[in-house]
C-alpha positions as CSV (number, residue, x, y, z in Angstrom):
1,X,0.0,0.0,0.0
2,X,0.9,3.2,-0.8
3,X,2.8,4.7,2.3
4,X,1.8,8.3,1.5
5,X,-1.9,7.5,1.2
6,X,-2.0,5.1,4.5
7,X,-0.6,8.0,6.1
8,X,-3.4,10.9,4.7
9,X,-6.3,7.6,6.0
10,X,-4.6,8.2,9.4
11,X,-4.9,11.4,9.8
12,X,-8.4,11.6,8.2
13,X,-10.0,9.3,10.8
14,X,-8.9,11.7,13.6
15,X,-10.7,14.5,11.9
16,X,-14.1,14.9,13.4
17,X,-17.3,14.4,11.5
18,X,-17.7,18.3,10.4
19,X,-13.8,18.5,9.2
20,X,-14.4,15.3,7.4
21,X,-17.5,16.8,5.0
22,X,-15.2,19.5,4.9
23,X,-12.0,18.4,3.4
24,X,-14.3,16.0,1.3
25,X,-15.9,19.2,-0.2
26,X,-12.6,21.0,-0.5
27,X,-11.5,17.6,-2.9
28,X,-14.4,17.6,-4.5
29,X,-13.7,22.0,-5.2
30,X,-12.3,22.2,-8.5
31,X,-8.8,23.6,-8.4
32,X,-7.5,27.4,-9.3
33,X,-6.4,26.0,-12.6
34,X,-9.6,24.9,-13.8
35,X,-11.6,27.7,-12.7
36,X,-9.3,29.8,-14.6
37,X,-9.8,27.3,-17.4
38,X,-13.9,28.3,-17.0
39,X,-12.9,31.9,-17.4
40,X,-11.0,31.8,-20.3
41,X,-13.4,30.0,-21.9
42,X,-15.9,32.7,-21.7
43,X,-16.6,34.6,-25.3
44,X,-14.2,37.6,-25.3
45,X,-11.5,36.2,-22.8
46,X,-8.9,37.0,-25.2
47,X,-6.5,34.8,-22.8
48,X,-4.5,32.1,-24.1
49,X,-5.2,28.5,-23.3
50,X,-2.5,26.5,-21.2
51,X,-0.3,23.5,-22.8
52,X,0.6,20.2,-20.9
53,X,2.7,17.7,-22.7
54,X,2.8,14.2,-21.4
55,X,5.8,13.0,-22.0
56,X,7.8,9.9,-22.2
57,X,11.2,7.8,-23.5
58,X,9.1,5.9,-26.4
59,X,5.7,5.0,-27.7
60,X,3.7,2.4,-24.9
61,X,4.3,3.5,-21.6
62,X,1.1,5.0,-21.3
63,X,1.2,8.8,-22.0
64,X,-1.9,9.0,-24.2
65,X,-4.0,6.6,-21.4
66,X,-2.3,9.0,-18.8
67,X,-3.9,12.1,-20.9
68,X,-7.1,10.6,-21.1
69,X,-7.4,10.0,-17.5
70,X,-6.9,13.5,-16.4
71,X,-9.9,14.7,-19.3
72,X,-12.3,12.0,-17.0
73,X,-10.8,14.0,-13.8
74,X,-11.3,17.1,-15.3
75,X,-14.9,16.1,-16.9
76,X,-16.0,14.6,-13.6
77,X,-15.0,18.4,-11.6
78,X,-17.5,20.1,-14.2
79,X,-14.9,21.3,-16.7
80,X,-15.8,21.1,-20.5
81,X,-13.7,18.9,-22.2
82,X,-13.3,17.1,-25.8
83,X,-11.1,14.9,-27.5
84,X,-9.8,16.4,-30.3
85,X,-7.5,13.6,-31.2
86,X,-6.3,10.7,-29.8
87,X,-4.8,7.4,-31.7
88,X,-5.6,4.4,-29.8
89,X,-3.7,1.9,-32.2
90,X,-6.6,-0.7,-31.0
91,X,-5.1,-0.7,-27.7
92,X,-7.9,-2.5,-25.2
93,X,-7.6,0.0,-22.1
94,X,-6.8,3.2,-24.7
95,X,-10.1,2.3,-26.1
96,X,-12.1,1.9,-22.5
97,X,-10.1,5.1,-21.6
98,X,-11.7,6.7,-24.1
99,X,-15.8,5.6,-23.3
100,X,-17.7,8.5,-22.0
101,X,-15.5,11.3,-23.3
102,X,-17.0,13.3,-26.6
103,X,-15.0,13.4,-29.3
104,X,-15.0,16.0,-32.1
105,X,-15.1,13.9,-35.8
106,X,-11.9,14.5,-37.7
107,X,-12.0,16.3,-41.1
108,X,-12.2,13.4,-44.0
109,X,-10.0,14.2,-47.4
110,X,-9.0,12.7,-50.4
111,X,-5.1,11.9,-50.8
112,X,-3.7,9.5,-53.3
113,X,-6.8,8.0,-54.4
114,X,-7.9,7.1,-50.7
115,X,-9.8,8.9,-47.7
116,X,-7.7,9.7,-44.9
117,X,-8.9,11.7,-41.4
118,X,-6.8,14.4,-39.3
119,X,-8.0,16.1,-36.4
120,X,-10.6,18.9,-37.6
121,X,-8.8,21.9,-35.7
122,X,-11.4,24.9,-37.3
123,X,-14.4,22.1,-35.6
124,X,-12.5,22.1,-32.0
125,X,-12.3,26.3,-32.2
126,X,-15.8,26.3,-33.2
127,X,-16.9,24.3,-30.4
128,X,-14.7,26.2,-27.3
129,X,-14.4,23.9,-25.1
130,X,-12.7,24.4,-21.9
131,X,-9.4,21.7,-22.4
132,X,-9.5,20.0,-25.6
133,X,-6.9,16.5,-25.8
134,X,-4.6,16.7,-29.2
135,X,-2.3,13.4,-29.3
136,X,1.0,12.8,-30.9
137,X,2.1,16.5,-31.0
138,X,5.0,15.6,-33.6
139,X,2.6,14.1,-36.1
140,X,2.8,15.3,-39.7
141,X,-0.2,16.2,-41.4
142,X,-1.6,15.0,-44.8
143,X,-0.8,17.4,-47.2
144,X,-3.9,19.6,-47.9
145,X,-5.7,18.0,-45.2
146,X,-5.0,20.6,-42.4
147,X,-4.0,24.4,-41.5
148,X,-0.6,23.6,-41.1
149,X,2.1,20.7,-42.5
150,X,2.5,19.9,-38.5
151,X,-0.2,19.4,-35.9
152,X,2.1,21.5,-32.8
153,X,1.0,24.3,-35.5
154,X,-2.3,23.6,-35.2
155,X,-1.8,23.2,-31.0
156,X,-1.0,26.9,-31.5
157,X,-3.7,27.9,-33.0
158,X,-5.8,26.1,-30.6
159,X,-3.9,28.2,-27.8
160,X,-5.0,31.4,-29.4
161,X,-8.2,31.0,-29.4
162,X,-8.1,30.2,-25.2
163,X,-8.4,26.4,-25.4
164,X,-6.4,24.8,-22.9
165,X,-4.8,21.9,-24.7
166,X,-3.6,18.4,-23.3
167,X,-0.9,16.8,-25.6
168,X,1.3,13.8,-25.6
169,X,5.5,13.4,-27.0
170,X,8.0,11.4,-27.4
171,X,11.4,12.6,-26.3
172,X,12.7,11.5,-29.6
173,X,10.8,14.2,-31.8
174,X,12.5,17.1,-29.4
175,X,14.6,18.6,-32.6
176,X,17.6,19.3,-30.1
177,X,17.3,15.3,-29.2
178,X,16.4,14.0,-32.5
179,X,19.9,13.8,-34.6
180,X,21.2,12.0,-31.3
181,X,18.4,9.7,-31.1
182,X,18.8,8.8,-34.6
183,X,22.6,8.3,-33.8
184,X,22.2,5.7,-30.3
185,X,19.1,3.9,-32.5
186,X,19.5,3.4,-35.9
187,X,16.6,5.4,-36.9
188,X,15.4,8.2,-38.9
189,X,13.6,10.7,-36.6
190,X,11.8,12.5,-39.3
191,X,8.8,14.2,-37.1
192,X,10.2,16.6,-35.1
193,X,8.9,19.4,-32.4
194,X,10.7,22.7,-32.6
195,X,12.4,23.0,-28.9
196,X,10.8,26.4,-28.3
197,X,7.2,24.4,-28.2
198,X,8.2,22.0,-25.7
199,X,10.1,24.5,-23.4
200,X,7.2,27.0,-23.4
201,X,4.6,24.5,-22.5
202,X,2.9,25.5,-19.2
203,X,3.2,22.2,-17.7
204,X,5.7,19.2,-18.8
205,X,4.8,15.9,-16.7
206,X,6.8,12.5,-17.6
207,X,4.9,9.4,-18.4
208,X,7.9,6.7,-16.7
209,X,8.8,3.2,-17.0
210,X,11.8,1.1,-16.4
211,X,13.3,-0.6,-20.4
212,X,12.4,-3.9,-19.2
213,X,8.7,-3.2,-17.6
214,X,8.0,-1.8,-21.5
215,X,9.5,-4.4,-23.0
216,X,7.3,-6.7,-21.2
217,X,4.3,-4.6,-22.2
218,X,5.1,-5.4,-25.7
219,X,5.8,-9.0,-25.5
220,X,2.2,-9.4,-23.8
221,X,1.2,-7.6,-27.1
222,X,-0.6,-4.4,-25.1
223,X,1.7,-2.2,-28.0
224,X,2.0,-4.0,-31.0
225,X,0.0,-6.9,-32.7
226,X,1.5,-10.1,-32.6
227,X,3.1,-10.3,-35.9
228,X,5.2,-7.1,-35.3
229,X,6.3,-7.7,-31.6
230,X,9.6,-9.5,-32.6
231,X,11.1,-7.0,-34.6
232,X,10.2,-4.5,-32.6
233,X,12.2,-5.9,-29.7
234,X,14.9,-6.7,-32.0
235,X,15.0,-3.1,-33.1
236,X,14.1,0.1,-32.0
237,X,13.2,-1.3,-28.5
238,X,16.1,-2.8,-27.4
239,X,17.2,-2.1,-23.9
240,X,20.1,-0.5,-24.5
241,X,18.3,2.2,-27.1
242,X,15.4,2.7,-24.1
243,X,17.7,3.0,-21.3
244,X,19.7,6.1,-23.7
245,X,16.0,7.3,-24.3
246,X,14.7,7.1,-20.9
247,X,18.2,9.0,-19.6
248,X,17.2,12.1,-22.5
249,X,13.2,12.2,-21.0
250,X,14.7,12.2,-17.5
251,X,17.5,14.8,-18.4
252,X,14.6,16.9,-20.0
253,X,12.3,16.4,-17.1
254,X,15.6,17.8,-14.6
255,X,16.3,20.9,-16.7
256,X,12.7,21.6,-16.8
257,X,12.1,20.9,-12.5
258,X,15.3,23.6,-12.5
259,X,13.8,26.2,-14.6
260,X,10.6,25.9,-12.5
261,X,12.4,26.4,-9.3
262,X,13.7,29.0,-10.5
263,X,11.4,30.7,-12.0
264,X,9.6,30.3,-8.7
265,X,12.4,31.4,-6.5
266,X,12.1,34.7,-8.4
267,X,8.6,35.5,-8.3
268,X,8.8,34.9,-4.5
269,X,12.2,37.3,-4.2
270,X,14.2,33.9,-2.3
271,X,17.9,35.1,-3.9
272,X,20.2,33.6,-0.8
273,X,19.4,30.0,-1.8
274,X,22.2,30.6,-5.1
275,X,24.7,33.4,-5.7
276,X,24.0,36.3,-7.4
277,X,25.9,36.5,-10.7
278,X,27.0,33.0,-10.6
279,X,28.8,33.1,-14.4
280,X,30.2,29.9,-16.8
281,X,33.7,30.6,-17.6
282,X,34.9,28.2,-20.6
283,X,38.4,27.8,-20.9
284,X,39.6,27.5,-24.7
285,X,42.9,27.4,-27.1
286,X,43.3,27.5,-30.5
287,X,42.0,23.9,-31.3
288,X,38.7,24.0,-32.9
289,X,37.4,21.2,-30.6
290,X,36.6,24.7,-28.7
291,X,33.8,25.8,-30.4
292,X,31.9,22.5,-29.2
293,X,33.1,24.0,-25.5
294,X,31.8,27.6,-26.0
295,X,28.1,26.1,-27.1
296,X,28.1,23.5,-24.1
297,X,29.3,26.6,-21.4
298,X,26.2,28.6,-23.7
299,X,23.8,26.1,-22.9
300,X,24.5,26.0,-19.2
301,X,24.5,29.9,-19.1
302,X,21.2,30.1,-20.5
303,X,19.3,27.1,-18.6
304,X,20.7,28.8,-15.5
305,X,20.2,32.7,-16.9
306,X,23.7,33.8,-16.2
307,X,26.2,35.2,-17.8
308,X,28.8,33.4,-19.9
309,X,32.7,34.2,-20.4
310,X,35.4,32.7,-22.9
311,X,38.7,33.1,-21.3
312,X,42.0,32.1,-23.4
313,X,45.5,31.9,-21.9
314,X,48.5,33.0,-23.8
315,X,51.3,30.9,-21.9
316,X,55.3,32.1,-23.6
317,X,54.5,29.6,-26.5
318,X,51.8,31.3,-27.5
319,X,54.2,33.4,-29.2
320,X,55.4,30.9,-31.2
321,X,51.6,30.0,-32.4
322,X,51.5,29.7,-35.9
323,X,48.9,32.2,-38.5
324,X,46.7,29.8,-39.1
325,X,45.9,29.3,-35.1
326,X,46.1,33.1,-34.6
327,X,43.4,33.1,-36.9
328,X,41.1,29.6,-35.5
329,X,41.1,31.8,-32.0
330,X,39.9,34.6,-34.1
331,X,37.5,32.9,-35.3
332,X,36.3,31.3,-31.5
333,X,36.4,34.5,-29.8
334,X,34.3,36.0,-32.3
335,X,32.0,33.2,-32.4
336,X,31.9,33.7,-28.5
337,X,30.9,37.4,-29.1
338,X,27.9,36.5,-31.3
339,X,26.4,34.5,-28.4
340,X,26.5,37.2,-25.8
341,X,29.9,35.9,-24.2
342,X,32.3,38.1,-22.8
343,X,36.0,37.7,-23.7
344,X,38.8,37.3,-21.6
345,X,42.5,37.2,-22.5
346,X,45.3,36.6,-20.0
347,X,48.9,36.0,-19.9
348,X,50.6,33.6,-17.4
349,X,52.9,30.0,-17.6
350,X,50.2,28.1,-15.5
351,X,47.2,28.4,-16.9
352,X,45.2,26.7,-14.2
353,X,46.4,29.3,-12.1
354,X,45.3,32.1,-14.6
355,X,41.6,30.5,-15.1
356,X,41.4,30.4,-11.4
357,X,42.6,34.0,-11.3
358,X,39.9,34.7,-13.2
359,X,37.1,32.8,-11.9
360,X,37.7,34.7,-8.8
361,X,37.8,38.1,-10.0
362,X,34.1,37.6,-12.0
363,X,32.2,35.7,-9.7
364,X,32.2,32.6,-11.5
365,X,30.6,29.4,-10.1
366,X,31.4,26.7,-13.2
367,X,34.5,26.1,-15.5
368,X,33.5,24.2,-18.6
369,X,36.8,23.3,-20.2
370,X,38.3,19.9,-22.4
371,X,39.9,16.5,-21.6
372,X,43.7,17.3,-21.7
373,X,45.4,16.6,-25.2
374,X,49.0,15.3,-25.6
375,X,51.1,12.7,-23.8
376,X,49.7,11.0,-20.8
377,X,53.9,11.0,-19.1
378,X,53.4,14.8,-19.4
379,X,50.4,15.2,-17.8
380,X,51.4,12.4,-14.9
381,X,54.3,14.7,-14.6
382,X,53.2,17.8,-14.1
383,X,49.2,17.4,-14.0
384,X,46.9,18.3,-16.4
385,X,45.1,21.6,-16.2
386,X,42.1,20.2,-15.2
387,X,43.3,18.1,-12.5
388,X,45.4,21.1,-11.0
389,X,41.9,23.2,-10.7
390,X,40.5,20.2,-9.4
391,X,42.7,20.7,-6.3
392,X,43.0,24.2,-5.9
393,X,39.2,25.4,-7.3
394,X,37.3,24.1,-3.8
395,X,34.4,26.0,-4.5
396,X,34.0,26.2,-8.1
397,X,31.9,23.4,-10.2
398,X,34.2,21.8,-12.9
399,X,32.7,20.5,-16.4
400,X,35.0,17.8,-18.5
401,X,34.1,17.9,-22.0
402,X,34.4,14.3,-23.6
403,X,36.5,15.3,-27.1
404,X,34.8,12.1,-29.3
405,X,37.3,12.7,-32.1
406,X,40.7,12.6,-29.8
407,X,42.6,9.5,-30.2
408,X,45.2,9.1,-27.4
């Protein structure tokens, strides 16, 4: 039994009668969100509806049942819901999920010499309901068929006409995800989601399972028919490809629970939890490899809103540096400049010592900088630069960049 509920049935039986009818009224109040949901259905809101993505590491762990579920809770407090799409793929509980729920009929349209259906969005803005359900946010329309070639256009459209829109992803379509995924799988990943879309959804909840519990799922046959279920564990759904895909949803999930902290810690002026100005400081040379460290120290400065600096150390060999590496750290610290990053140039003979210099004299809280290059008697000799801020940089955060192209 669930440890968190036995507790709350504890506690409830001490309550007296009148606290009981109480609290049961107060569960069965319909929250802040969906009254607000009532008001911006109301003609002349002008409000925008809210997005939720369910979202999970691959197709069968249950994000559009999960989506479903919450239009019964929602349906069941008085809100006015609809389905405005939802594939089932003849999936037994998908299908019962779906019983009681209206559903608007999709738009019918000749393509190739064949009818096909897509979700009729000009027939869900018509009818104004409250929270409409749209699955499978990456799909790609039928050409001619639809507003849009993609259906997250047609989400946004939704949205501006103050319909509060349920969706469901997989973490593969996420376009900054998708070249990767294709790279771990095998695959083409050739529906994407724009990143902007996910990142601006109101609310982002995962749909989990462990690789093996789905695996099971489709070797019972509650994903795929029979004929199909073999290749599909042979392929896409091996373990290894949903353990890399389950680590992207969870990563995703983590940079999203940050922002929201965040973002929270603001509104509600808490500053002493984090220091202020907490900058990224990436450590380059000449070697283009840098350019992959600049966008990695970018990234971090923007999920955490600070500010980012490039900081390049000319040791006495420096001087020695040949044209065409004058010109590569040209080109890097200009490529810096264009994202926003603030250039620093110092002189010294240890450059751990310089960066740490540095990192003390702007406030910064992380390093991003590369695996050492050259020979490994060197760096047991002397120590690497990284390992020598390792000991001296107590309170500064360290990022290793894996170089995938070095060969030691």
């Amino acid at each position: 039994m669930d440890t968190g509920r036995a507790e709350g049935q504890r506690g409830r039986a001490q309550l007296s009668a009148g606290q009981a009818r109480r609290l049961a009224m107060e569960e069965r109040r319909p929250s802040a969100e969906e009254m607000l949901e009532r008001v911006r259905r109301q003609a002349g809101s002008g409000s925008r509806g809210r997005l939720k993505i369910y979202l999970g590491m691959a197709a069968g762990v249950g994000k559009t049942y999960a989506a479903l579920m919450e239009l019964h809770r929602r349906k069941s407090r008085g809100t006015d819901c609809v389905v405005g799409w939802v594939e089932t793929h003849g999936r037994p509980k998908t299908l019962e999920a779906l019983r009681g729920l209206e559903v608007v009929p999709p738009r019918r349209c000749e393509y190739k010499g064949r009818m096909v259906e897509e979700m009729d969005t000009e027939a869900i803005i018509r009818r104004r309901p409250a929270v409409a359900l749209v699955d499978e946010l990456a799909h790609t329309n039928v050409p001619g068929c639809a507003r849009h070639e993609k259906r997250w256009q047609e989400v946004q459209d939704i949205l501006d006409h103050g319909i509060t829109v349920i969706s469901t992803l997989n973490v593969q379509h996420i376009e900054s995800f998708a070249d990767l995924v294709e790279d771990i799988t095998g695959s083409p990943v050739r529906e994407r989601v724009p990143d902007w879309v996910v990142d601006q959804a109101d609310e982002l909840e995962l749909v989990d399972m462990s690789p093996h519990s789905l695996r099971q799922r489709i070797r019972h046959g509650n994903v795929y028919p029979p004929e199909q279920v073999e290749a599909a564990l042979r392929g896409f759904f091996r373990e290894g490809n949903l353990s890399a895909l389950r680590e992207l949803a969870l990563r995703k999930m983590a940079e999203r629970a940050e922002q929201d902290l965040e973002a929270y810690m603001r509104q509600h002026d808490i500053e002493q939890i984090w220091p202020v100005g907490d900058k990224v400081l990436v450590a380059i040379d000449a070697h283009p490899r840098s350019r992959i460290l600049i966008q990695r120290g970018w990234r971090r400065a923007q999920r955490y809103g600070t500010d980012l600096l490039v900081a390049f150390v000319e040791t006495p060999a420096w001087a020695r540096a040949s044209p065409e590496a004058r010109r590569q750290l040209a080109q890097l610290l200009q490529y810096a400049e264009d994202l926003g990053a603030k250039c620093l140039r110092s002189q010294g003979q240890d450059i751990a010592a310089q960066l740490l210099e540095l990192a003390k004299e702007h406030n910064v809280g992380t390093v991003v900088l590369g695996r050492p290059r050259g020979s490994r008697w060197r760096h047991l000799l002397r120590g690497s630069v990284p390992e020598r801020l390792l000991w001296k940089a107590k309170d500064i955060d360290l990022i290793i960049v894996a170089d995938q192209a070095e060969q030691d």
